[in-house]
Each structure stands twice: as structure tokens, then as C-alpha cells.
Backbone as numpy.savetxt, mean C-alpha at the origin, in Angstrom:
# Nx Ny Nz CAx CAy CAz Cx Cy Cz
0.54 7.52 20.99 0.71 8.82 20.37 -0.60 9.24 19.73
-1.00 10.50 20.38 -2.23 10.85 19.58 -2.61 10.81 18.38
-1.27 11.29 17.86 -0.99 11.61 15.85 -1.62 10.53 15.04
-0.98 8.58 16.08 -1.26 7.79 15.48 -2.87 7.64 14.94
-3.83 8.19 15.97 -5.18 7.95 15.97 -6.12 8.66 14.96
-5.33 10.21 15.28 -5.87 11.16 13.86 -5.47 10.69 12.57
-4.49 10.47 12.42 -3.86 9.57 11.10 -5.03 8.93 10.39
-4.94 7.62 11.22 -5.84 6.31 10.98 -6.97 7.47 10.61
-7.69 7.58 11.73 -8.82 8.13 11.36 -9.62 8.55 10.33
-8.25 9.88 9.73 -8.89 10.64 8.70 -8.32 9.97 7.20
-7.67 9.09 6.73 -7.15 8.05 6.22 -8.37 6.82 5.83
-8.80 6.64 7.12 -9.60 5.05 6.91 -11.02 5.88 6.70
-11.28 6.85 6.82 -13.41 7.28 7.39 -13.88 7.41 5.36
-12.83 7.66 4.75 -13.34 6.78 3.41 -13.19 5.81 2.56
-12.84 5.02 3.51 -12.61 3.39 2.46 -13.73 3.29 2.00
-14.94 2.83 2.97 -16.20 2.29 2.50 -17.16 3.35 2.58
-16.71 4.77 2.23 -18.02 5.74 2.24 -18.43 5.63 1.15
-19.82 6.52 0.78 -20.81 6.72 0.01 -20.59 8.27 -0.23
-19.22 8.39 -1.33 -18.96 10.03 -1.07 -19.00 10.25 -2.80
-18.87 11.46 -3.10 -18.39 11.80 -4.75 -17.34 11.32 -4.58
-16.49 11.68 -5.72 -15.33 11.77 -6.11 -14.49 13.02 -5.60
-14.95 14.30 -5.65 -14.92 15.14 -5.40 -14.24 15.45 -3.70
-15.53 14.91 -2.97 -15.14 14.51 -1.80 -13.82 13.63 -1.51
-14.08 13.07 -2.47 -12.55 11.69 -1.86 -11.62 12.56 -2.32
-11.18 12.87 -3.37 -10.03 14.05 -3.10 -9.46 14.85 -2.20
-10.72 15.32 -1.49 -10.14 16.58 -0.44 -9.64 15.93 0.78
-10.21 14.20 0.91 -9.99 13.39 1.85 -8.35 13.15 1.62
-8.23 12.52 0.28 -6.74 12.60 -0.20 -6.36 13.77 0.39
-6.34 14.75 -0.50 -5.71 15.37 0.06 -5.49 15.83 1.93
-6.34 15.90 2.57 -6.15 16.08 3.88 -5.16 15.57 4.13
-5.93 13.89 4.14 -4.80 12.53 4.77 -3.18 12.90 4.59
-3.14 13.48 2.62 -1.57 13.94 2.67 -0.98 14.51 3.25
-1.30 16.00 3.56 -0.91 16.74 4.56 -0.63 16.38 6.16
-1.50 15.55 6.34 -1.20 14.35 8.13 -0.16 13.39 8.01
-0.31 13.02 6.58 1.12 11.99 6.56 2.26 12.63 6.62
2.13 14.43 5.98 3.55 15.59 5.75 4.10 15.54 7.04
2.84 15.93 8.04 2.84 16.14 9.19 3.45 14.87 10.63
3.22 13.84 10.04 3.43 13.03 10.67 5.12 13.00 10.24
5.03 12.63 9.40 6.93 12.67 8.44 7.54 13.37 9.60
7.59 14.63 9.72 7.76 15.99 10.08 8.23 16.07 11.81
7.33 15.00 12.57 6.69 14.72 13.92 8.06 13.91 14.81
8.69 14.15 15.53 9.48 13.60 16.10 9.88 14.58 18.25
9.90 13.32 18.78 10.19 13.52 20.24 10.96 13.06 20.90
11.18 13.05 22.16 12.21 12.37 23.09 12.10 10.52 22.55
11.12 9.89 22.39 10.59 8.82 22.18 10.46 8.59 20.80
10.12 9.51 19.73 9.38 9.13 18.94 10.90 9.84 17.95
11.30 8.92 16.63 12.32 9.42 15.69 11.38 10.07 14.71
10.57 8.97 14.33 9.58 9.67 12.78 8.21 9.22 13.55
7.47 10.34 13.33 5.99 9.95 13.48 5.04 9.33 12.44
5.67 9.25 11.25 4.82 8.35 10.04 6.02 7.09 10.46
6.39 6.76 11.38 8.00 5.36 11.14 6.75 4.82 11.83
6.71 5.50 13.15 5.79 5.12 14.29 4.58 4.68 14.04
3.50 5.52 13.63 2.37 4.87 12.51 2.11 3.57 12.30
3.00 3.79 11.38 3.24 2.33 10.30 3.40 0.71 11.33
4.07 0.93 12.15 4.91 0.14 13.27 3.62 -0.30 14.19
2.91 0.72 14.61 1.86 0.52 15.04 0.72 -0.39 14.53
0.46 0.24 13.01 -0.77 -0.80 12.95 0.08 -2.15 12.17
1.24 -2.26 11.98 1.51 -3.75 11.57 1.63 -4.33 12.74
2.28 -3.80 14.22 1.86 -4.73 15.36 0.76 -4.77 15.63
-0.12 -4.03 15.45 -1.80 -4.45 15.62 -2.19 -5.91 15.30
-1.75 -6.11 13.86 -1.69 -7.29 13.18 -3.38 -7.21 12.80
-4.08 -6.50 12.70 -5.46 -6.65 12.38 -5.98 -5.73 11.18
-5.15 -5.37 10.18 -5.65 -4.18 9.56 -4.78 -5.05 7.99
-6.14 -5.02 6.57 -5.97 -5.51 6.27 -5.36 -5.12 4.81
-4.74 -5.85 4.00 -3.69 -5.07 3.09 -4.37 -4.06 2.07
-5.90 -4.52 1.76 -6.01 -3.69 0.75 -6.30 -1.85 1.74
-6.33 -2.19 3.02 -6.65 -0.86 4.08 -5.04 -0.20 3.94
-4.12 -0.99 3.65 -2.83 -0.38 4.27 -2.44 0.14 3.07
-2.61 -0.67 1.71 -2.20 0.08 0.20 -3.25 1.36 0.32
-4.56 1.47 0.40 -4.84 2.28 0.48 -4.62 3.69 1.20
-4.37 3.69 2.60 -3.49 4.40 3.40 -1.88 4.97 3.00
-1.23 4.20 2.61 0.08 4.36 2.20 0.61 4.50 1.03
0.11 3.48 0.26 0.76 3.60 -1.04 -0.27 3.67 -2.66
-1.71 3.25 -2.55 -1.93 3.65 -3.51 -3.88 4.33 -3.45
-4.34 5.29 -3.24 -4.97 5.69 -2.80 -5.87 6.25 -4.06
-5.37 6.26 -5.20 -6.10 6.15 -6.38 -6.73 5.24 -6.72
-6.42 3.45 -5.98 -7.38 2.47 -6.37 -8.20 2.32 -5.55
-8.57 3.06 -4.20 -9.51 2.57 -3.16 -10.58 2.04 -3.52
-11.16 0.89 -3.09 -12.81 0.74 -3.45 -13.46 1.62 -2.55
-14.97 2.37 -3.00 -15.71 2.54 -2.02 -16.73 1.88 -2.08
-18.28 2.43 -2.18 -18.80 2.26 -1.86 -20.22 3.02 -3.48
-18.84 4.01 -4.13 -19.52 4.64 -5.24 -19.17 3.72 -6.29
-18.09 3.39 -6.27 -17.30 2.57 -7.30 -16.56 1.66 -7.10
-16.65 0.47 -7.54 -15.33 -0.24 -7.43 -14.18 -0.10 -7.21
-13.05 0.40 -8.05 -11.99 1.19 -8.38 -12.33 2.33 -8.78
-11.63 3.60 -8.40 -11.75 4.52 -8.25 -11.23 5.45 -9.61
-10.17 4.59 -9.89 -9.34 4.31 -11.18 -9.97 3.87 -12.54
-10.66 3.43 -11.91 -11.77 2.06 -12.98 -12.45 3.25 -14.01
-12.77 5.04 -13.34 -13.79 5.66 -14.11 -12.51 6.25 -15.35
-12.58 5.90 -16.31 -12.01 6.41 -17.33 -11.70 8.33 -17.60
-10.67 8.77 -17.87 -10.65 10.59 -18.26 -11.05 10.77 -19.22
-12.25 11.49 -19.04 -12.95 12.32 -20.45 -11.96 12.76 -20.87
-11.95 13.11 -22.33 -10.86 13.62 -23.47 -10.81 15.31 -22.90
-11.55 15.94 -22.12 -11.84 17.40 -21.87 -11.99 17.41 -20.45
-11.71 18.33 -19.92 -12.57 18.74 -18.48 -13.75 19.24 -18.17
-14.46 19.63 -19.63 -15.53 20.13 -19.62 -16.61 18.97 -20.41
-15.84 17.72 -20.56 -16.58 16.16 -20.54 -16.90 15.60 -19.39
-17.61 14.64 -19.09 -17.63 13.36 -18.09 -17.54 12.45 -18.61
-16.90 11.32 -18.02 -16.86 9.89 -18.22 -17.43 9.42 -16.72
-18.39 8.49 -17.07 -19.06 7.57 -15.91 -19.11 5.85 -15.59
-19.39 5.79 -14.48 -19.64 4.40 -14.02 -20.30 3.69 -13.37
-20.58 2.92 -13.72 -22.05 2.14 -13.41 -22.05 1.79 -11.59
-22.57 1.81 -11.09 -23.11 1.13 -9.83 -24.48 0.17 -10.00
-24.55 -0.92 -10.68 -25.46 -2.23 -10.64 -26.12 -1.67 -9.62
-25.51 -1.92 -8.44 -26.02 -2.75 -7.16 -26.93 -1.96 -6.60
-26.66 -0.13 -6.86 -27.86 0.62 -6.15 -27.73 1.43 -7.56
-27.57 1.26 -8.57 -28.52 1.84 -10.14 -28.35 3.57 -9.88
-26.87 3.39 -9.73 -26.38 4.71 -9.51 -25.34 4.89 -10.80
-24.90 6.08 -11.23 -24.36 7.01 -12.22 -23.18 7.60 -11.34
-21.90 7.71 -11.83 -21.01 8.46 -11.42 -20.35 8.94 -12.15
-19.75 10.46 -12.30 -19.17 11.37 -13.68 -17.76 11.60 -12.59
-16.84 11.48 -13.26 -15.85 11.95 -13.54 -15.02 13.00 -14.30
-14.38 14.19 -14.04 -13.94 14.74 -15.67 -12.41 14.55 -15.39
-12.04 14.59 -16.16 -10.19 14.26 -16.72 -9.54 14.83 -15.51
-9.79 16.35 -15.25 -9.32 17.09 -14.19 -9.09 15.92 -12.49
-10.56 15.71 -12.40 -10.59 14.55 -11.51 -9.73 13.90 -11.35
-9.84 13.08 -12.18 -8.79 11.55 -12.59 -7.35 11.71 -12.23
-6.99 13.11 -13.03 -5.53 13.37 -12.80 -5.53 13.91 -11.59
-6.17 14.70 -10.92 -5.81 15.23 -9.66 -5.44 13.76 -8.96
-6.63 13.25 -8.77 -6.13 11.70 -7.69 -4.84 11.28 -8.16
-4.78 11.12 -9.44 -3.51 10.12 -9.83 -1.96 10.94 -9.53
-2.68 12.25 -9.25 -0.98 12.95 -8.94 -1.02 13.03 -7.16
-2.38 12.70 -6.73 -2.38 12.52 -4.92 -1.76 11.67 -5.05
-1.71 10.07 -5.69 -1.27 9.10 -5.53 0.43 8.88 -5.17
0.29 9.48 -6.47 1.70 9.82 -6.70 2.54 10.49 -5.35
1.37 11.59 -4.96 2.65 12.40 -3.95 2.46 11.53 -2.60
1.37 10.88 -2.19 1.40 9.75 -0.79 2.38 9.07 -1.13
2.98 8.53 -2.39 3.97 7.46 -1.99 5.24 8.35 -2.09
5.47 9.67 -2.46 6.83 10.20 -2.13 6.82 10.47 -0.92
5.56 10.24 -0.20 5.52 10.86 1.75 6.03 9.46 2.16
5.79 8.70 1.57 5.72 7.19 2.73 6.50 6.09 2.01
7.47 6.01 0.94 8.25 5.30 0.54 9.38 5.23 1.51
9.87 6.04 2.16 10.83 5.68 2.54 10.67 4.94 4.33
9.22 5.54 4.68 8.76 4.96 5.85 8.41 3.79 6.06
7.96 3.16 4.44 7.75 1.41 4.23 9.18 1.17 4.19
10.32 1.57 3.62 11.29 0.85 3.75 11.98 0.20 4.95
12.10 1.83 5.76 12.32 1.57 6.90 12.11 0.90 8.05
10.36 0.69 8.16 9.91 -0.74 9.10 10.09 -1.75 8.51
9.73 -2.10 7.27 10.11 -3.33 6.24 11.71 -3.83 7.06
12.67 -2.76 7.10 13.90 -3.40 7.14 13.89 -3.11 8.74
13.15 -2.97 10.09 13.63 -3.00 10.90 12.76 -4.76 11.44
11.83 -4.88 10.92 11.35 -6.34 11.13 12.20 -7.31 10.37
12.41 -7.10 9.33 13.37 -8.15 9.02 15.13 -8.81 9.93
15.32 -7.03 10.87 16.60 -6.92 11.27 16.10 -7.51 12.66
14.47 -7.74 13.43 14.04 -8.68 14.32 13.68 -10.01 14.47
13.94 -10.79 13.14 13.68 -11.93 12.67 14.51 -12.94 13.72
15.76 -12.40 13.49 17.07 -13.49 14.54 16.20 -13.45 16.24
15.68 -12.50 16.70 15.27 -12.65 17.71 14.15 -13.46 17.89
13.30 -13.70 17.04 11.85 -13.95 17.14 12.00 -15.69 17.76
11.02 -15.44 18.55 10.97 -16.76 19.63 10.09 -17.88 18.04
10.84 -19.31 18.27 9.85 -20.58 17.28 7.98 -20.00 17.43
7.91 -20.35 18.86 6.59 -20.17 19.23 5.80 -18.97 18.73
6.39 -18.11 18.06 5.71 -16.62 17.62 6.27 -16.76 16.00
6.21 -17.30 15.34 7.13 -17.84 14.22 5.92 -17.26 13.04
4.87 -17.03 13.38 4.23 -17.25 12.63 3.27 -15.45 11.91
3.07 -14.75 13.28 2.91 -13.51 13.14 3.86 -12.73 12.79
5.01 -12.91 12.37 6.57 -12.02 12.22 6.08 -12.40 10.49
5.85 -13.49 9.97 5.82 -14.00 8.58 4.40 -13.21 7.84
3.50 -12.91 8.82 2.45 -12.38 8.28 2.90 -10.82 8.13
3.65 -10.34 9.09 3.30 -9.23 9.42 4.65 -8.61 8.13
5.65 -9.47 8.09 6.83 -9.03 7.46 6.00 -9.15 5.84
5.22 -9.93 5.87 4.69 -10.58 4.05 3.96 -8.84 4.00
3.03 -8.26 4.60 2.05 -7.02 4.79 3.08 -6.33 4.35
4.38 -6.26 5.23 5.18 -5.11 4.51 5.73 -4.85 2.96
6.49 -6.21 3.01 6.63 -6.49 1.10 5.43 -6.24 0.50
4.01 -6.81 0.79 3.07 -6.58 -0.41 3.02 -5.28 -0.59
2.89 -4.39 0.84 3.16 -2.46 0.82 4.35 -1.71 -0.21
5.35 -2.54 0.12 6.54 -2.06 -0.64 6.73 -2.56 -2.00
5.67 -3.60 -2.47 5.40 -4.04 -3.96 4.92 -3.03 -4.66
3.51 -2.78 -3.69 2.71 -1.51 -4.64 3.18 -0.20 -4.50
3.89 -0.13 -3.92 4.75 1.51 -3.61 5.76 1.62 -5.14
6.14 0.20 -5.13 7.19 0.18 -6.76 6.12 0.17 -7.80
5.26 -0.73 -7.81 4.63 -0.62 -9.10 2.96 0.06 -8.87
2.43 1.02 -8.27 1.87 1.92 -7.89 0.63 0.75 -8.36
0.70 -0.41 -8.01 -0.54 -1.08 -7.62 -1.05 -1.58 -6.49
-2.23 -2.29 -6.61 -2.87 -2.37 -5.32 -2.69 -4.15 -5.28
-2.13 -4.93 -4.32 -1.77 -5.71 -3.92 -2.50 -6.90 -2.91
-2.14 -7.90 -2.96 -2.63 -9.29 -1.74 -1.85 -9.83 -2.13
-1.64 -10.72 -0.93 -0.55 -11.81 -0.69 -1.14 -13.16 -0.11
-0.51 -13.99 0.24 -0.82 -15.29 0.50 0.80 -15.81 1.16
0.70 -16.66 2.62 1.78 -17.11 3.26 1.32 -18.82 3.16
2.78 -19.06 3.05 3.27 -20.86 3.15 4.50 -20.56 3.65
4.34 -21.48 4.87 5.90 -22.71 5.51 6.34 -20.53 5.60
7.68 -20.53 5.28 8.47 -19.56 5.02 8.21 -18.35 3.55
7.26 -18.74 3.02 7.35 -17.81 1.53 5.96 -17.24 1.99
6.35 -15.58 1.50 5.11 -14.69 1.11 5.17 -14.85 -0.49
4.02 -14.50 -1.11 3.63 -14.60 -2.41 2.33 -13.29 -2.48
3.44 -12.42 -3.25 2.39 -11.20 -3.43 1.88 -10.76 -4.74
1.03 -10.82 -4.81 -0.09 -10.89 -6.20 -0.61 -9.27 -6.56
-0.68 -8.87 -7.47 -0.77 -7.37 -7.98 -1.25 -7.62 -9.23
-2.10 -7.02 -9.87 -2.41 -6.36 -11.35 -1.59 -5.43 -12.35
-1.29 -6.09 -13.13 -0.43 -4.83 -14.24 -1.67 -5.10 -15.47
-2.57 -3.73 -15.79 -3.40 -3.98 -16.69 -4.30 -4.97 -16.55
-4.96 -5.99 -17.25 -5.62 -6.97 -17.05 -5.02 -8.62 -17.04
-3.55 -8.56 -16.41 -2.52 -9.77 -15.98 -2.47 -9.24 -14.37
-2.81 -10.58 -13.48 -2.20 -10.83 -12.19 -0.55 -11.67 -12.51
-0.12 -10.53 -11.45 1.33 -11.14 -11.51 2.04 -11.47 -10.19
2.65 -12.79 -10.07 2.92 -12.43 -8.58 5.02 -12.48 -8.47
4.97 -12.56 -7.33 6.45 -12.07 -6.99 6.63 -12.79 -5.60
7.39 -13.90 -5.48 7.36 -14.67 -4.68 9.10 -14.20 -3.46
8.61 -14.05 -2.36 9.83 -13.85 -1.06 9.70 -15.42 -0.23
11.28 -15.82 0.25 11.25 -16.78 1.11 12.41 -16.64 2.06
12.00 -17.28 3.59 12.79 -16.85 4.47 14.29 -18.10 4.44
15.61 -17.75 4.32 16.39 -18.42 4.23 17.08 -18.31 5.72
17.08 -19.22 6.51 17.92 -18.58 7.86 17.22 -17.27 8.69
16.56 -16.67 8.31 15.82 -15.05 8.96 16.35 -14.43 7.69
17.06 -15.00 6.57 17.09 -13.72 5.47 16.09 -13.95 4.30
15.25 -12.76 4.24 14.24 -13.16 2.52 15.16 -12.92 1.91
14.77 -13.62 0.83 15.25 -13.51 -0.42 14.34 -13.63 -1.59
14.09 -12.68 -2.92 13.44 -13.02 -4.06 13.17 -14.57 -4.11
12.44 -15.19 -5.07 12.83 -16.55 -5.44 12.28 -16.71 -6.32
12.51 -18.24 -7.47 11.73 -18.63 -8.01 11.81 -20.14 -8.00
10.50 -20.67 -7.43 10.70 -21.87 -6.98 11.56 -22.09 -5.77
12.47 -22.76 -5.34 13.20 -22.59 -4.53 14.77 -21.95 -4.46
14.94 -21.24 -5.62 15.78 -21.25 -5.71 16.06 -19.24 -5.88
17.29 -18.99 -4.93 17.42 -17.85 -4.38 17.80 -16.38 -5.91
17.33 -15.75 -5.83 17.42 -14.84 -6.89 18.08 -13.60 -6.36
17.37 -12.75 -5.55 17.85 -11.51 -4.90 17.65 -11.17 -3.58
18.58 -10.96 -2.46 18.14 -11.01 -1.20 17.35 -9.53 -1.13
16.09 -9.70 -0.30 15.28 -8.72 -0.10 16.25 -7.63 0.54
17.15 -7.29 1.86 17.65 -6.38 1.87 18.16 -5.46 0.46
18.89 -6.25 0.22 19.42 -5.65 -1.16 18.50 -5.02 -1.77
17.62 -5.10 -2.46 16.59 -4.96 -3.00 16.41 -3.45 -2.61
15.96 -3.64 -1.07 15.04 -2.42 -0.54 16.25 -1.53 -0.44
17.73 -1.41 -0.79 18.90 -0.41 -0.83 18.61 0.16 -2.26
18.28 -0.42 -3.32 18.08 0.12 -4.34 16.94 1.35 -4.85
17.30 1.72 -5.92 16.49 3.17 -6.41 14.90 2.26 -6.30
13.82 3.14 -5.46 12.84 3.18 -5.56 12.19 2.44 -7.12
12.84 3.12 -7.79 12.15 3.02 -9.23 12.72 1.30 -10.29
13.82 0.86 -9.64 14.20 -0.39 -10.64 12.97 -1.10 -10.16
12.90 -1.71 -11.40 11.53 -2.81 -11.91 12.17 -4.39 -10.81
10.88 -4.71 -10.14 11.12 -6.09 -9.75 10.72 -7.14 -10.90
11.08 -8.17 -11.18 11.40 -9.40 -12.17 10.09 -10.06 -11.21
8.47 -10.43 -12.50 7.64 -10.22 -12.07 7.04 -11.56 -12.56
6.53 -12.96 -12.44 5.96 -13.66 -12.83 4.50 -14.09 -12.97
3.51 -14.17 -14.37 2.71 -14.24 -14.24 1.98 -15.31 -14.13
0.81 -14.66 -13.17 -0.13 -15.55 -12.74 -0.67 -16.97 -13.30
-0.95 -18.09 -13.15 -1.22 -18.94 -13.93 -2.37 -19.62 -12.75
């Protein structure tokens, strides 16, 4: 599907640019409008064209989580290439202030004004009302392919299903996410403030379930039936 390619495209061409701030906005914004558009997109073949998307680059299996939070769910923390976190530049008290941030590495200056800050943080906001329900939906159609999955392929279904939870972590708590796989458990790691916290899934039979330690807490279906907004039970990092 062509859609899929423009998507990606105009989505990924500023992860690692050398742009303002300014610029990355209008990028936000574009990308939003392609994701509206994609939402929107349906054919003889195709139900949702953002379902399709999504489906696509997790069977790719080559595209990597902090590319996919960025794409999907949190697009206010992108690193580039100006700044670390994008988030990281603090809101002047005014719009007619700047607040800035250092670039060490090439002894560069970057201003921000409040206006800025909030514009991204309300892009953020509206990418994940475009694509929350499109992470749910592949999230729960790989999980509903688990019973099929051949031993011998045992292992890309666990990566690819862990990519989706860490997506659908930061979609709940509008952070930016990594994970780590063992045996049957994803373990997805996120920032709240200056605490890493992680949130551990394990496969019981082909069903995840929450856990702690080994022991079963909340089955992930369940979970992903619930309001967008209930808090997941979050353990910190040690």
C-alpha cells in the first residue's frame, strides 16, 4: 500500500534531523494529518489504513522502539539531532521569553518559548488520540496469533508482541519506552520524572499476563478492554 510508505516517510525524515523546533512541529503536525488520513483509509483489502501501517512495520521486525514511540505514541520526546529530548527544553514563563538548551557536542544554543512547548505537547497528545486504538487493535490481533505460531518461530512473535506492549505502555503513560525479552517475559522500562520504572508481561499458555515475579496479576487482554486512561501498577527500577 502506497499510504504505508508516505506514512513512514514523512514520520521518520525527522528523527535524526538537524531542524528548529519550529520545523519539527509542522513535521508533527503534517505526520498528524497522514495518520487522520490513514485512520480514515480503507478498501476491498484494506479495513484501517493506520491498522495496516502498524502491522506492517511490526512484521518488518526491523524498526526500533524508540522509532515506533516516536511515530505513534509520543512524539514530544523524539531525540534529534538539536536536542536530546525535545521535552528536555523547559517553557519560558511568557511567549515573549525563551528558555534554551545546550548542545555540548556542536556548541550550539536552542530557544524555545512556552507557545512551542505547548504546541508539541498538545501534538502529542492528539497522535495518541489518532493511534490508541490502532495499537490496541494489532496488540490484540498478535496475541489472538500466538496459538498458531509454529515452536520454531517462537521467538520473533515474543519480540514483536513485547514492541507492541512497550507502544501501548507509552500510549498510557505518554512516555517514551524500551523493553528487554527473557524465556516468555517482556519487561518494559519507561521514565516517570527522574525514576525508571518497569512493568513486567509473561506468556502463560499463549496468554500474557501482568506479573510480578512469577506470579499472575492481570491478564493482558483484559487490560487492553479497559479505559485508555486506568493507571498500570508500576514497579520501580532497582
Amino acid at each position: 500500500m502506497k499510504m504505508s510508505y508516505v506514512l513512514m516517510s514523512l514520520i521518520c525524515v525527522n528523527v535524526l534531523a538537524d531542524i528548529s523546533i519550529m520545523k519539527y512541529i509542522e513535521l508533527v503536525e503534517i505526520s498528524n494529518l497522514q495518520i487522520l488520513k490513514a485512520s480514515n483509509y480503507k478498501d476491498d483489502h484494506i479495513e484501517n489504513g493506520l491498522v495496516h501501517v502498524l502491522t506492517v512495520m511490526i512484521n518488518a521486525d526491523h524498526w526500533a522502539i524508540n522509532y515506533l514511540n516516536q511515530m505513534f505514541t509520543v512524539p514530544e520526546h523524539a531525540k534529534t539531532l538539536n536536542f536530546d529530548l525535545l521535552q528536555g527544553i523547559p517553557a519560558a514563563k511568557d511567549e515573549n521569553q525563551s528558555s534554551t538548551a545546550h548542545d555540548n557536542e556542536h556548541k550550539r544554543i536552542y530557544k524555545a518559548t512556552s507557545t512551542e512547548t505547548l504546541k508539541l505537547t498538545e501534538l502529542g497528545k492528539a497522535r495518541r488520540l489518532l493511534t490508541g486504538k490502532a495499537i490496541i487493535k494489532v496488540l490484540t490481533q498478535k496475541l489472538a496469533e500466538i496459538i498458531l505460531v509454529d515452536e520454531v518461530d517462537k521467538e520473533k512473535p515474543v519480540e514483536r508482541i513485547c514492541a507492541l506492549i512497550a507502544m501501548w505502555v507509552s500510549l498510557k503513560m505518554s512516555s517514551n519506552t524500551y523493553y528487554v525479552t527473557y524465556d516468555d517475559v517482556c519487561a518494559v522500562v519507561l521514565n516517570v520524572g527522574e525514576i525508571e520504572y518497569f512493568v513486567k508481561y509473561r506468556s502463560f499458555k499463549g496468554e500474557y499476563w501482568q506479573v510480578n515475579a512469577d506470579t499472575k496479576k492481570k491478564e493482558l487482554n483484559a487490560q487492553l478492554r479497559e479505559d485508555i486512561s486506568t493507571q498500570l501498577e508500576l514497579t520501580a527500577k532497582k
